[in-house]
C-alpha positions in Angstrom: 106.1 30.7 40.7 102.1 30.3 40.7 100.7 28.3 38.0 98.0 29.2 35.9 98.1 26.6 33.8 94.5 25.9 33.5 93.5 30.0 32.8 96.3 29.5 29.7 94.6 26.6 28.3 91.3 28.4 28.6 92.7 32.0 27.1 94.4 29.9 24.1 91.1 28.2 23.4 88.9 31.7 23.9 91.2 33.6 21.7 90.2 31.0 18.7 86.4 32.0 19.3 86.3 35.2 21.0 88.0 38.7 19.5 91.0 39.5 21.9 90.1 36.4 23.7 87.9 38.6 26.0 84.3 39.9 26.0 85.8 43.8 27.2 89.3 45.0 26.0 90.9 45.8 29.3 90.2 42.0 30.6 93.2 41.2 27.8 96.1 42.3 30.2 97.7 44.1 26.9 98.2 47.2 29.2 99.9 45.2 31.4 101.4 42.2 29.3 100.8 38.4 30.4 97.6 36.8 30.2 94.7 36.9 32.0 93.2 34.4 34.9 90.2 33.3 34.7 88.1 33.2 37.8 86.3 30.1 39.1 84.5 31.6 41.5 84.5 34.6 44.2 83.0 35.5 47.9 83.6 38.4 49.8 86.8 40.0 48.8 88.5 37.3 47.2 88.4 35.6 44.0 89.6 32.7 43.0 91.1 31.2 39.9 90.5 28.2 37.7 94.0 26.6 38.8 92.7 27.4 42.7 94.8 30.4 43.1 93.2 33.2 45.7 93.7 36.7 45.5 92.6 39.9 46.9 89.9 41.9 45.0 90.5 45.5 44.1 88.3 45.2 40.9 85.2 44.3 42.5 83.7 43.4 38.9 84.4 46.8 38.0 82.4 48.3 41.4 79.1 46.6 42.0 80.6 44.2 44.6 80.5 47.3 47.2 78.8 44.7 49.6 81.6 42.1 48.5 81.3 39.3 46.1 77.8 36.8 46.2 76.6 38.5 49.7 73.9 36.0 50.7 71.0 38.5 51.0 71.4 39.5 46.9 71.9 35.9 46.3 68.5 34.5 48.0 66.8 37.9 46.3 68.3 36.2 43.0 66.9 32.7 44.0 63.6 33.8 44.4 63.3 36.4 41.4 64.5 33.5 39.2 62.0 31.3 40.9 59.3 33.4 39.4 60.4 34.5 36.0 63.8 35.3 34.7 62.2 38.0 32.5 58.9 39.1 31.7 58.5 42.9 29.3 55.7 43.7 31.3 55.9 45.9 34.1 56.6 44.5 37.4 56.0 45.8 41.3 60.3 45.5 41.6 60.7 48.3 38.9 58.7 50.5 41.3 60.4 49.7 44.6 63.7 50.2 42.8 62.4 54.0 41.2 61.2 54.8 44.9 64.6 53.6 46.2 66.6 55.7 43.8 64.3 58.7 44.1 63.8 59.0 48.1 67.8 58.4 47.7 69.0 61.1 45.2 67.0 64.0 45.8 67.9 65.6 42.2 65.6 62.4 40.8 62.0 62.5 40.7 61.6 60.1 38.3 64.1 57.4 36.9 63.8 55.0 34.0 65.7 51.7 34.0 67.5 50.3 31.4 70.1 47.7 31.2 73.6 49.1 31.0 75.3 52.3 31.9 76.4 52.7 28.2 72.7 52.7 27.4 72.2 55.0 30.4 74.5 58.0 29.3 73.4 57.5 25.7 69.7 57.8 26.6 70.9 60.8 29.1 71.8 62.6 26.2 69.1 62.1 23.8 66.8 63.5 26.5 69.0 66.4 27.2 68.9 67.3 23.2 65.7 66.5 22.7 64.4 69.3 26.1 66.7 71.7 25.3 66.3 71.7 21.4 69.9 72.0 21.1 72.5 69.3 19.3 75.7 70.2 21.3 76.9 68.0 24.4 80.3 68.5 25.9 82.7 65.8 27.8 85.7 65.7 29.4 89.0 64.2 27.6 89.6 61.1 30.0 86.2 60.8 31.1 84.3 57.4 29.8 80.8 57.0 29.1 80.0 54.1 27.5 80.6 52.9 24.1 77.7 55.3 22.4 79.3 56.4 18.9 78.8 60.2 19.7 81.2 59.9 23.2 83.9 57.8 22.1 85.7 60.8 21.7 88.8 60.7 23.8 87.7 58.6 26.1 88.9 56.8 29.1 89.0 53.4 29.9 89.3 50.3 27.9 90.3 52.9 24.6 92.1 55.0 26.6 94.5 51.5 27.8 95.1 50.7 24.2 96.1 54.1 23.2 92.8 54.2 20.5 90.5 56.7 22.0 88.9 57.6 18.9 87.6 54.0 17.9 87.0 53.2 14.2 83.8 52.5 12.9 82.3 55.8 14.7 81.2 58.5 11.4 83.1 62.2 11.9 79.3 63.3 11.6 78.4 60.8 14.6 80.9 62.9 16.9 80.8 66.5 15.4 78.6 67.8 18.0 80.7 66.5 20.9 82.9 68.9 22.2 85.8 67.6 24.5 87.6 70.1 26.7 90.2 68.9 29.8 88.8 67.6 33.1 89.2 70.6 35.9 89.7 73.4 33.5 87.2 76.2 34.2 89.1 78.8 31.1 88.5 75.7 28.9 85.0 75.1 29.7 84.1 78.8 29.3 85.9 78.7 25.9 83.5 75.9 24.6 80.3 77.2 25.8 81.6 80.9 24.2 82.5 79.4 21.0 79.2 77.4 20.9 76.8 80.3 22.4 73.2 78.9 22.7 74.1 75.3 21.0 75.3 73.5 24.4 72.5 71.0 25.0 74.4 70.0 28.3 77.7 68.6 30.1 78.1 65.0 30.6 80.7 64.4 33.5 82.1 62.0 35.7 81.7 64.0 38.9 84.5 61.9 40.1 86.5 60.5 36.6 87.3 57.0 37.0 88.0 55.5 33.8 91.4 57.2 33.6 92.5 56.3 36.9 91.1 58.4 39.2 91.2 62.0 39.9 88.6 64.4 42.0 87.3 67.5 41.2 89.1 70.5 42.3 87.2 72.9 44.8 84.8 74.5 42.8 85.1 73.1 39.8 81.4 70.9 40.4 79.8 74.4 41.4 81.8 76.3 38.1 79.9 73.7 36.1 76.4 73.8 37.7 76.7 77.8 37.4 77.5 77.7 33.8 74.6 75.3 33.0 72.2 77.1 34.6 73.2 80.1 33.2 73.3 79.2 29.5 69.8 76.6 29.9 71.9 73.6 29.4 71.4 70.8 31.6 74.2 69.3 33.5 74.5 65.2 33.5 75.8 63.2 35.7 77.3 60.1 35.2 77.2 58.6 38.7 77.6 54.7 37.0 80.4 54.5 39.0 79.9 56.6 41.7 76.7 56.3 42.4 75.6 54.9 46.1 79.4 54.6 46.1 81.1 57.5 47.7 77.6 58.4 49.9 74.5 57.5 50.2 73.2 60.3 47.3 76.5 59.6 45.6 79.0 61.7 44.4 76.3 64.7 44.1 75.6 64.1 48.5 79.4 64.2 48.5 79.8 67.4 46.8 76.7 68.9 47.2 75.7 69.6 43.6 72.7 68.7 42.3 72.6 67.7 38.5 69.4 67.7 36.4 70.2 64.7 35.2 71.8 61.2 36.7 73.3 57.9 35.1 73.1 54.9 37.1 74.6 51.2 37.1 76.7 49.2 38.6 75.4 48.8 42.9 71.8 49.2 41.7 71.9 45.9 40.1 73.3 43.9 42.3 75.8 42.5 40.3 73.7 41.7 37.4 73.3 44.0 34.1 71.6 47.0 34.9 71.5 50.9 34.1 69.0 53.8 35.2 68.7 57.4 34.3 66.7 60.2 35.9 66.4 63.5 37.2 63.6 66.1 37.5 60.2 65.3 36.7 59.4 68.2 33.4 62.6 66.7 31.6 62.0 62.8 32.5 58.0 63.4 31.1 59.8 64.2 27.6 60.5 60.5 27.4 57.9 58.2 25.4 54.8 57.8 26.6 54.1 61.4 27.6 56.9 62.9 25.6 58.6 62.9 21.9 61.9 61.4 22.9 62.5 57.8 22.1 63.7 55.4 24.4 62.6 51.4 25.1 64.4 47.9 26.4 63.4 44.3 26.2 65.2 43.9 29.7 64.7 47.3 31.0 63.3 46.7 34.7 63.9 42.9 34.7 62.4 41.4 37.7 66.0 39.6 38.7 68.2 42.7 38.0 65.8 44.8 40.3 65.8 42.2 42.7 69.2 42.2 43.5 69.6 45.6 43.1 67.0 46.3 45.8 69.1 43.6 47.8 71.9 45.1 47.3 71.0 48.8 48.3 69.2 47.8 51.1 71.5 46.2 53.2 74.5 49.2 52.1 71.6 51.2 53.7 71.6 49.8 57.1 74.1 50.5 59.6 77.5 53.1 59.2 78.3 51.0 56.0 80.1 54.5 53.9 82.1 55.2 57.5 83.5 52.2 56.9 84.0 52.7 53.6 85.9 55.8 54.4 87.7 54.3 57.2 89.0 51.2 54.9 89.8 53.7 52.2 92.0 55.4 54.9 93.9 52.6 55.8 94.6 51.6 52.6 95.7 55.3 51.3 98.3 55.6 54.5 99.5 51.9 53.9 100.2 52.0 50.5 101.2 55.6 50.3 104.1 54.8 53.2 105.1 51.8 51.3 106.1 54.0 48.0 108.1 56.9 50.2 110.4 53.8 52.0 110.8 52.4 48.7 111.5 55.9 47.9 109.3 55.8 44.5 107.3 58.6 43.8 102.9 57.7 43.6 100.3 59.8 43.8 97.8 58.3 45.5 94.5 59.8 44.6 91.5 58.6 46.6 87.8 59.7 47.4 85.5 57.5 49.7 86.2 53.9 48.6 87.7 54.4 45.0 91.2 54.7 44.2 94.4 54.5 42.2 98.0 54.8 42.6 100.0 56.7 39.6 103.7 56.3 39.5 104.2 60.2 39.0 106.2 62.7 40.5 103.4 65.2 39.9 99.9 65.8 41.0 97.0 63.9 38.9 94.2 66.3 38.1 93.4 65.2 34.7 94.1 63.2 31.3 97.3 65.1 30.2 98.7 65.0 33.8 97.2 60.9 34.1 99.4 60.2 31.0 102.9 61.4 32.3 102.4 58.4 34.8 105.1 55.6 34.4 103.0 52.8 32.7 106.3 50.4 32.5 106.6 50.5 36.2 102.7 50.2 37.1 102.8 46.8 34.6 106.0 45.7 36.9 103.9 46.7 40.0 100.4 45.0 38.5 102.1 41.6 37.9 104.6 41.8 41.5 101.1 42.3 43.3 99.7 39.8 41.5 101.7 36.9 42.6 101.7 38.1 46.0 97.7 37.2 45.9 96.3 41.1 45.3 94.7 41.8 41.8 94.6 45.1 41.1 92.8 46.6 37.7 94.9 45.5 34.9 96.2 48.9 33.8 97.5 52.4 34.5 94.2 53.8 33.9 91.4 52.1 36.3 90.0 52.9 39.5 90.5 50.4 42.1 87.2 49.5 44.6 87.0 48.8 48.5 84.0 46.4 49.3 82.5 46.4 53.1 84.3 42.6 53.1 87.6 44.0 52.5 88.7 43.8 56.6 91.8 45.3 57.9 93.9 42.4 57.9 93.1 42.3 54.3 94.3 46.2 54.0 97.2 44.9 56.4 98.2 42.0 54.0 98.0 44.4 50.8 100.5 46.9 52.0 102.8 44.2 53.1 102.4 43.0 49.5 102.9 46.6 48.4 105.8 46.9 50.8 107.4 43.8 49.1 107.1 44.6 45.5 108.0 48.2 45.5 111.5 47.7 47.1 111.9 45.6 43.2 110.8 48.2 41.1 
């Protein structure tokens, strides 16, 4: 049995001080049971713990680590931001490199502002889209997460979704009456909302690729249905790429599909590594934002010289060479191993996968949204979580995460996993 001895001692001591004993809820392992590890340190595609164990990343710090954990180009960028200024509030020449970066990238952004998390991001996102449109209405997908904004914690995924709370307390009925939440790939329900709500729909906030509820893709057309429907009513439609974005393409999950949003939500692989969050999209609705426009929006941090640094770092290097073919090709690899792994154990996953995010449901059926995501058998995913585990792979710790491929994962690592896999499914 491995010992984590050390990550115990820590947790007992961090649950005295910190609520949960964790600075965000799904770190807690509830959705799984146990106790966390806590991590020492972490390079490429491994992390290790406090008591010297080494394991596998599939978390990747929740996606930023595309490039794999402390790659030494983002880290010397770090080095010599810090060198200079950790922080300033006055505008620096890396904010611009990063908007040009983002904008000559995603060709639905003209202009970008940066803030500092993708919480912040969406919530800004949607004060924009009220404030051009004149209209108070925004709708969301059940299962789709946002950020912790009061106005979209309404069924949302992730960390609330784990703990079975998606409506959290503390958020007014007034804060979340002009949310409207319909089910992820429904067209009729869609339609529905924007008939019952004719001329009041500021816009659609989506996660063109929902990973905060595992992970399911879009079916065909259901992107296009969307931008149609938008365009036809004058709402705008919103992106939230935090996840996706630079991710599953070079233009992100928009290049992928081939929709272009009038607005996008950033995070994660811009920053690096380190707290960021950007939002942008064409120019007439971006000039609404203070200075030029009435719609409120300002950071201490926004821009931050270090942030932008490695962020720059970061996309950079993803940039050069066939970096998303890899992507793709590791992403393979992984769906065929882990997929033939379930069907000789005989246990019935759905394995959903685009580009280089995933997750495995224990299901018997098809995963296109929230309702289908919670049929999944949770009990068996916790066995699965903890069996993987001690075999040296950390997976997300629950049922209802996406799982992330870095260019350092190699193919003896993707060998080693389903071996793992292989291992702990013939126990379940």
């Amino acid at each position: 049995m491995i010992s984590r001895a050390k990550s115990e001692q820590l947790f007992a001591a961090a649950l005295k001080l910190i609520p949960g004993g964790v600075n965000s809820p799904v770190r807690a392992f509830r959705a799984v049971g146990g106790q966390p590890f806590f991590v020492d340190r972490a390079q490429g595609a491994r992390v290790w713990d406090v008591d010297g164990n080494e394991y596998v990343d599939y978390v990747g710090t929740w996606g930023p680590a595309i490039l794999g954990h402390a790659p030494p180009g983002v880290i010397s960028a770090i080095q010599q931001a810090a060198a200079r200024g950790t922080s300033f509030g006055i505008p620096n020449p890396l904010e611009v490199r990063m908007a040009s970066l983002i904008c000559s990238t995603v060709p639905s952004v003209q202009k970008v502002r940066m803030c500092s998390s993708g919480t912040e991001a969406t919530m800004s996102a949607i004060r924009l889209a009220r404030g051009f449109t004149k209209r108070d209405k925004i709708l969301k997908f059940d299962g789709c997460y946002h950020g912790h904004a009061d106005s979209l914690l309404v069924k949302a995924g992730s960390g609330a979704l784990t703990f079975g709370h998606p409506d959290s307390a503390g958020v007014p009925a007034a804060f979340t009456e002009h949310t409207v939440v319909v089910p992820f790939n429904d067209e009729e329900a869609v339609s529905a909302a924007f008939a019952a709500n004719a001329g009041a729909m500021a816009g659609i906030i989506v996660e063109p690729v929902p990973g905060n509820a595992g992970l399911y893709p879009p079916k065909p057309g259901f992107l296009e249905f969307l931008r149609r429907l938008t365009r036809e009513t004058g709402a705008l439609l919103i992106f939230d790429e935090v996840m996706t974005g630079f991710r599953l393409a070079r233009g992100g999950a928009q290049e992928r599909y081939g929709i272009t949003p009038d607005l996008t939500c950033f995070g994660k692989i811009i920053g690096g590594g380190l707290p960021v969050g950007a939002f942008g999209g064409r120019a007439e609705i971006m000039d609404c934002l203070a200075p030029l426009g009435p719609v409120y929006q300002a950071g201490t941090l926004s821009g931050n010289p270090v942030a932008m640094a490695a962020g720059i770092a970061a996309l950079e290097e993803l940039f050069a060479g066939n970096s998303y073919e890899k992507l793709e090709a590791a992403g393979a690899q992984l769906e065929a191993g882990l997929s033939a792994a379930a069907n000789a154990a005989g246990i019935p996953v759905q394995f959903n996968r685009v580009g280089s995010m995933f997750c495995g449901y224990f299901a018997t059926q098809p995963i296109h949204n929230l309702a289908d995501a919670m049929l999944s058998d949770r009990a068996r995913f916790a066995k699965y979580f903890h069996g993987m585990l001690n075999q040296g792979v950390y997976l997300a710790p629950s049922q209802f995460e996406a799982g992330f491929i870095s260019l350092a994962h190699t193919e003896a690592d993707i060998e080693a996993t389903v071996r793992a896999a292989a291992s702990v499914m013939k126990t379940l």
